[in-house]
DRENDO-1510 file (C-alpha; in Angstrom, 1 decimal, always signed):
<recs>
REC; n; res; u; v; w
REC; 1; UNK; +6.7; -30.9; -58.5 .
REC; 2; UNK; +9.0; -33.1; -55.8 .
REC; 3; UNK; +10.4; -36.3; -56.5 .
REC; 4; UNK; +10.3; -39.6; -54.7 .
REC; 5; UNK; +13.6; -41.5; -53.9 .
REC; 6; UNK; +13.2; -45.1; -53.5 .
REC; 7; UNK; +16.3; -45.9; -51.4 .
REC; 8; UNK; +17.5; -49.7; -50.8 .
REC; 9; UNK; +19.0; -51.1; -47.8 .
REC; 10; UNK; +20.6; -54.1; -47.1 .
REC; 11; UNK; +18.3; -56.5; -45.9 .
REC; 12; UNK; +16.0; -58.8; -47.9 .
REC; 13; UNK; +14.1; -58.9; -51.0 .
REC; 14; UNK; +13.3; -61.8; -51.2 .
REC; 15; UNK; +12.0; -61.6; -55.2 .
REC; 16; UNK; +13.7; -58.6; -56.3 .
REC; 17; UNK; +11.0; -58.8; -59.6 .
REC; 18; UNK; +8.2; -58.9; -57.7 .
REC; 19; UNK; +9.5; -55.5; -55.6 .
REC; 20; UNK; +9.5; -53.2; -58.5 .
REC; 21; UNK; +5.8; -52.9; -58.3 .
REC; 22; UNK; +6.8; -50.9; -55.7 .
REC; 23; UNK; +9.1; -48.2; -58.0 .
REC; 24; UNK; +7.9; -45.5; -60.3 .
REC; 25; UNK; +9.0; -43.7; -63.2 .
REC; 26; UNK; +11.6; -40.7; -62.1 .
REC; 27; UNK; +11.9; -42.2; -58.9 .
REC; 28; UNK; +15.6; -41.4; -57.2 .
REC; 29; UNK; +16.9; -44.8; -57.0 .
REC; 30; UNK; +19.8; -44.0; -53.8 .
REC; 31; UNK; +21.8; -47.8; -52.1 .
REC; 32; UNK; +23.1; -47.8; -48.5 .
REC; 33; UNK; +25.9; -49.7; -49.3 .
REC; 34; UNK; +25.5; -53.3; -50.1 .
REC; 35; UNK; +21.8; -52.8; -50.9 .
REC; 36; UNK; +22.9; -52.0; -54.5 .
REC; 37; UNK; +22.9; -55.9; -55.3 .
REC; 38; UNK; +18.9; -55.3; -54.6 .
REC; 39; UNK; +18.8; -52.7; -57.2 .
REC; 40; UNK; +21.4; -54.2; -59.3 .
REC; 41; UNK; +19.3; -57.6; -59.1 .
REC; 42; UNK; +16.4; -55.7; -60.7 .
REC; 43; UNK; +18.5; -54.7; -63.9 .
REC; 44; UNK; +18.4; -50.7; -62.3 .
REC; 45; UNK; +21.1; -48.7; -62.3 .
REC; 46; UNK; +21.6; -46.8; -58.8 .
REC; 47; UNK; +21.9; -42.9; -58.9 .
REC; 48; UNK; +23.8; -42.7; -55.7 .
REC; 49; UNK; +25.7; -45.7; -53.3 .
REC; 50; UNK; +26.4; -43.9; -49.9 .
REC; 51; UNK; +28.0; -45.8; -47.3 .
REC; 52; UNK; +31.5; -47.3; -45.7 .
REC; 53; UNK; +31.4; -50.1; -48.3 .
REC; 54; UNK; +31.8; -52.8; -46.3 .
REC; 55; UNK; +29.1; -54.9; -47.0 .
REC; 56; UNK; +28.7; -53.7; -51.0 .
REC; 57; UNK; +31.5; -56.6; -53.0 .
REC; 58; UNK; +33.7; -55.0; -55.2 .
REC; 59; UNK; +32.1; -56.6; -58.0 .
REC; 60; UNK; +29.4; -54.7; -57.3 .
REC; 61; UNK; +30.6; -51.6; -56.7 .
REC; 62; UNK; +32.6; -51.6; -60.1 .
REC; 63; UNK; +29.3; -52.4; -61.7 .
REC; 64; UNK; +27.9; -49.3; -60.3 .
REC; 65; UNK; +30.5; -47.1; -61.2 .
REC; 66; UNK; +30.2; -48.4; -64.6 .
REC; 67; UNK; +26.7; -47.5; -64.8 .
REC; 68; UNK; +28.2; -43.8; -64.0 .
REC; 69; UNK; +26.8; -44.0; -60.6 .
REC; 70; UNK; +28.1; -42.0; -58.0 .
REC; 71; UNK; +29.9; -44.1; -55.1 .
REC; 72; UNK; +30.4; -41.9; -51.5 .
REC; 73; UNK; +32.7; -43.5; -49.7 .
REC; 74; UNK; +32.4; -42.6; -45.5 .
REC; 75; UNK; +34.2; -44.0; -42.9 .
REC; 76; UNK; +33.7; -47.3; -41.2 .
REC; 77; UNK; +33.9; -45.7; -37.7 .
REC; 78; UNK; +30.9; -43.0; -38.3 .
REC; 79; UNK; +28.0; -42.3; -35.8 .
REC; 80; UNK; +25.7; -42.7; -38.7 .
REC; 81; UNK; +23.9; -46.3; -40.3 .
REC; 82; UNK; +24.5; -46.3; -43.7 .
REC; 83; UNK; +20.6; -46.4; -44.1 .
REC; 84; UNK; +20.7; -42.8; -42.3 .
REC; 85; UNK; +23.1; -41.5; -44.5 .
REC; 86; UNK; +21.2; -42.5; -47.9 .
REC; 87; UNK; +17.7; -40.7; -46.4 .
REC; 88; UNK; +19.6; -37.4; -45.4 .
REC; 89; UNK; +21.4; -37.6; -49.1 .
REC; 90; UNK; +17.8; -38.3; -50.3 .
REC; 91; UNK; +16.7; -34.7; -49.0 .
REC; 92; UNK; +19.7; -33.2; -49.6 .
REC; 93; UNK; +19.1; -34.3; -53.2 .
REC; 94; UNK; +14.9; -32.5; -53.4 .
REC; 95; UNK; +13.2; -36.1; -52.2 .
REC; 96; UNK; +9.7; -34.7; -50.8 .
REC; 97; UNK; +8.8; -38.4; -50.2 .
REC; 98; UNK; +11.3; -41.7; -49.2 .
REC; 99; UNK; +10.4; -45.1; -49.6 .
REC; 100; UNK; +12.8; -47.5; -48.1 .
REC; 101; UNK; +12.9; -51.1; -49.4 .
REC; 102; UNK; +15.2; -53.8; -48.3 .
REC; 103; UNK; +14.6; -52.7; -44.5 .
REC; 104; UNK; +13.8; -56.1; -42.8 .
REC; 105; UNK; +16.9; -58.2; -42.2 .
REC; 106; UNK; +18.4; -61.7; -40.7 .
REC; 107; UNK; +20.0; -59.1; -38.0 .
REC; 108; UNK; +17.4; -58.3; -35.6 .
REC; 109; UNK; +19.7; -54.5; -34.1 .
REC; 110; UNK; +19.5; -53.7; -38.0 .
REC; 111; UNK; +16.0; -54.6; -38.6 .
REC; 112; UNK; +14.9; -52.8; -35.5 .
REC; 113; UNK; +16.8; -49.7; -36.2 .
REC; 114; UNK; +15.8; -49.1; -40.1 .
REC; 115; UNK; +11.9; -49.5; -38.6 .
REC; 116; UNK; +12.9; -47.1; -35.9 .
REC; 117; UNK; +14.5; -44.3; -38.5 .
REC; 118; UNK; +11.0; -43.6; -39.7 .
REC; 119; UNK; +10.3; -41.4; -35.9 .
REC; 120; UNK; +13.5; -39.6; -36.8 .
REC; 121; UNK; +12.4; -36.2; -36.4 .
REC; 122; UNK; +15.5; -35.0; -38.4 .
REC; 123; UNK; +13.8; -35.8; -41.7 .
REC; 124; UNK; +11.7; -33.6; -43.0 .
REC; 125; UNK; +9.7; -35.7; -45.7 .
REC; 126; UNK; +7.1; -38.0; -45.2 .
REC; 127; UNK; +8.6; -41.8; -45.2 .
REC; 128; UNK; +7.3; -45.4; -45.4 .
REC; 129; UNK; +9.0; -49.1; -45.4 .
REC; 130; UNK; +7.7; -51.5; -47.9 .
REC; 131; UNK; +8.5; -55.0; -47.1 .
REC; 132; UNK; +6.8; -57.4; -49.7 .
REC; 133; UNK; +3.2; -56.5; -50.0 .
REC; 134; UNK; +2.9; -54.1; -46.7 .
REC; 135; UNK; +3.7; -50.5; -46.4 .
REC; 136; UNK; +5.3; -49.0; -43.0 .
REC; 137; UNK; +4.6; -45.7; -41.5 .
REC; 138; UNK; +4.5; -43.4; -38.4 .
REC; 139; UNK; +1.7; -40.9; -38.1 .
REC; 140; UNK; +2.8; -37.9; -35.8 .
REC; 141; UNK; +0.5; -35.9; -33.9 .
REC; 142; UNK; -2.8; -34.5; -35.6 .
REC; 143; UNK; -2.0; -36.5; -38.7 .
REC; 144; UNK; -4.1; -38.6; -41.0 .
REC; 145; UNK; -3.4; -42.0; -43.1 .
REC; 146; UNK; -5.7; -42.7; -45.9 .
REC; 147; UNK; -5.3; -46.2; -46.8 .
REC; 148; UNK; -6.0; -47.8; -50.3 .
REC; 149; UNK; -5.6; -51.7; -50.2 .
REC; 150; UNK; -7.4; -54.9; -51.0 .
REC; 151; UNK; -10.6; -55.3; -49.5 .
REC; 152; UNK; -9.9; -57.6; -45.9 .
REC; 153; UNK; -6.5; -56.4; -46.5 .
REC; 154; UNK; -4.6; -56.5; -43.0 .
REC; 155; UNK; -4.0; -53.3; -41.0 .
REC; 156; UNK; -2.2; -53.5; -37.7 .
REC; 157; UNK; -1.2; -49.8; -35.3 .
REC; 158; UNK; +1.3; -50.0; -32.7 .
REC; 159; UNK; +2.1; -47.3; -30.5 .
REC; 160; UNK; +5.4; -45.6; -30.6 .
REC; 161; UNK; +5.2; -43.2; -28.1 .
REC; 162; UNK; +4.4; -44.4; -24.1 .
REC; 163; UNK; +1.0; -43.7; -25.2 .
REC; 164; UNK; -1.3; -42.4; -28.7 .
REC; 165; UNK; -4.5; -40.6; -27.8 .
REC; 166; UNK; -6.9; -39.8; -30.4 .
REC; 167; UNK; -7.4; -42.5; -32.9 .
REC; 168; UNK; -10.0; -43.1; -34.8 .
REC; 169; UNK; -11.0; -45.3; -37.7 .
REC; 170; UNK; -12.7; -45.1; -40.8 .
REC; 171; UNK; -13.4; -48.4; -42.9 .
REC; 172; UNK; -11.8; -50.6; -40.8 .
REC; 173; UNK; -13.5; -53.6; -39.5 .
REC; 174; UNK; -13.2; -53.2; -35.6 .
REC; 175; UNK; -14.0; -49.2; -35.4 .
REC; 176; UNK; -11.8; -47.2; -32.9 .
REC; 177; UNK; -13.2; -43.9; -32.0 .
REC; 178; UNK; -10.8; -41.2; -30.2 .
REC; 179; UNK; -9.4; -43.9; -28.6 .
REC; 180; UNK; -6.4; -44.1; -26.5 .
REC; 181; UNK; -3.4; -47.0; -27.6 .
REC; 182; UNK; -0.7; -47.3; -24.5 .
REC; 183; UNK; +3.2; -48.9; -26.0 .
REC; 184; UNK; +3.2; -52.1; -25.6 .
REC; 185; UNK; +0.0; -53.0; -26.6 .
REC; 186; UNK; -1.5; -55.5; -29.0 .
REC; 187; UNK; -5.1; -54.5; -29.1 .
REC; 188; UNK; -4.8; -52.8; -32.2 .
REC; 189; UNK; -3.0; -55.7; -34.5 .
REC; 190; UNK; -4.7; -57.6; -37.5 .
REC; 191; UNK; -7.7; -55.1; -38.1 .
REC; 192; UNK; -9.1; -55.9; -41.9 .
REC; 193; UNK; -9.9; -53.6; -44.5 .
REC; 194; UNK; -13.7; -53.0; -45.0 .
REC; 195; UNK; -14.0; -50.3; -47.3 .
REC; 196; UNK; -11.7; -48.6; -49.6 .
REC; 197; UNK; -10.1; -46.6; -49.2 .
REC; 198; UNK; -9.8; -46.7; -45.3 .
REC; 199; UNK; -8.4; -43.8; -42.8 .
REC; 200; UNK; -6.5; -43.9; -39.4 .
REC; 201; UNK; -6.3; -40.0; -37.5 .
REC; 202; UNK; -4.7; -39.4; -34.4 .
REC; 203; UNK; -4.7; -36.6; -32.1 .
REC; 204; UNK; -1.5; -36.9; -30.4 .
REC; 205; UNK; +1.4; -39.5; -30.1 .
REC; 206; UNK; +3.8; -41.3; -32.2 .
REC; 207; UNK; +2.3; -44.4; -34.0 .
REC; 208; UNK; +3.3; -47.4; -36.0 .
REC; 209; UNK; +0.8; -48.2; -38.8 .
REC; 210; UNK; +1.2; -51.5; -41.2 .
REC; 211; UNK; -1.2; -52.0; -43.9 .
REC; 212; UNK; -1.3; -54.6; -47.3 .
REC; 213; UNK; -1.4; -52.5; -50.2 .
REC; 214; UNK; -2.0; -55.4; -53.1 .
REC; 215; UNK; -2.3; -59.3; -52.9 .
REC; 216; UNK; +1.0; -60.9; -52.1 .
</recs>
């Protein structure tokens, strides 16, 4: 059986105790860099810090080493983010699932990049962002996204791709039936939850999906 890395970045959590609802027993617990005062702040001790270290303090970094995590020190001028180096370690490491938390940020190049990571199509395990109470993923053609959340729970689709053809809807309030989604698009935002658990399909595209999975 696989294991699931949880790896944190270094943007906000903004109740570090309320984000381990999100972690699991066994779970790989991997930092890019100064995320480890995410895990840290949770009283975790990091299997892994990967990154060029300048945004981890050394505080921090001497905290993690005395935990007997590993620290992988790369070079500041690198064509990788540090949040790209943690997933391809996560593989590297047997990860057959990544979820990333601290993705969302106060800089708008980061925030946009870590959602952008999840189209990579150089990783191949499934991946999601959690940012408070929602859960980020892209479906890739012919794939399907079962959906377990609170009834009237928000679910939002955006497309990646110029344009998604092929979605339909199960349990969701406003149906969608092999429909076609163009980028750029808002149509599909702020659908509800009806029945649980719900399912989004598509035939062929790249496509953004957001959904609550508890109450906030």
């Amino acid at each position: 059986m696989g294991k699931r890395a949880v790896v944190f970045a270094n943007g906000d959590v903004r109740d570090p105790r309320l984000q381990q609802r999100w972690l699991k027993q066994g779970d790989l617990l991997i930092c890019a860099d100064g995320g480890a005062r995410h895990c840290l702040a949770m009283g975790l001790a990091p299997l892994l810090v990967v990154g060029d270290f300048d945004s981890i303090s050394p505080e921090q970094a001497e905290e993690c080493a005395a935990l007997g995590t590993t620290l992988e020190r790369h070079p500041v001028d690198k064509d990788n983010t540090d949040l790209e180096l943690a997933l391809a370690r996560a593989v590297d490491m047997g990860a057959d699932q990544v979820l990333v938390l601290g993705a969302w940020g106060d800089e708008p190049d980061h925030t946009l990049g870590n959602l952008l990571v999840l189209a990579g199509s150089e990783y191949s395990v499934p991946m999601a962002i959690a940012q408070d109470n929602c859960l980020i993923r892209v479906l890739r053609d012919h794939e399907e996204l079962v959906i377990k959340g609170p009834l009237d729970g928000m679910v939002s689709v955006l497309a990646l791709s110029r344009r998604v053809s092929g979605i339909t809807y199960a349990g969701l309030k406003y149906p969608l039936m092999d429909a076609v989604l163009d980028r750029g698009s808002g149509r599909a935002l702020r659908n509800r939850i009806v029945e649980n658990p719900a399912c989004i399909r598509i035939g062929k595209g790249l496509l953004w999906t957001m959904h609550e999975v508890f109450e906030p």
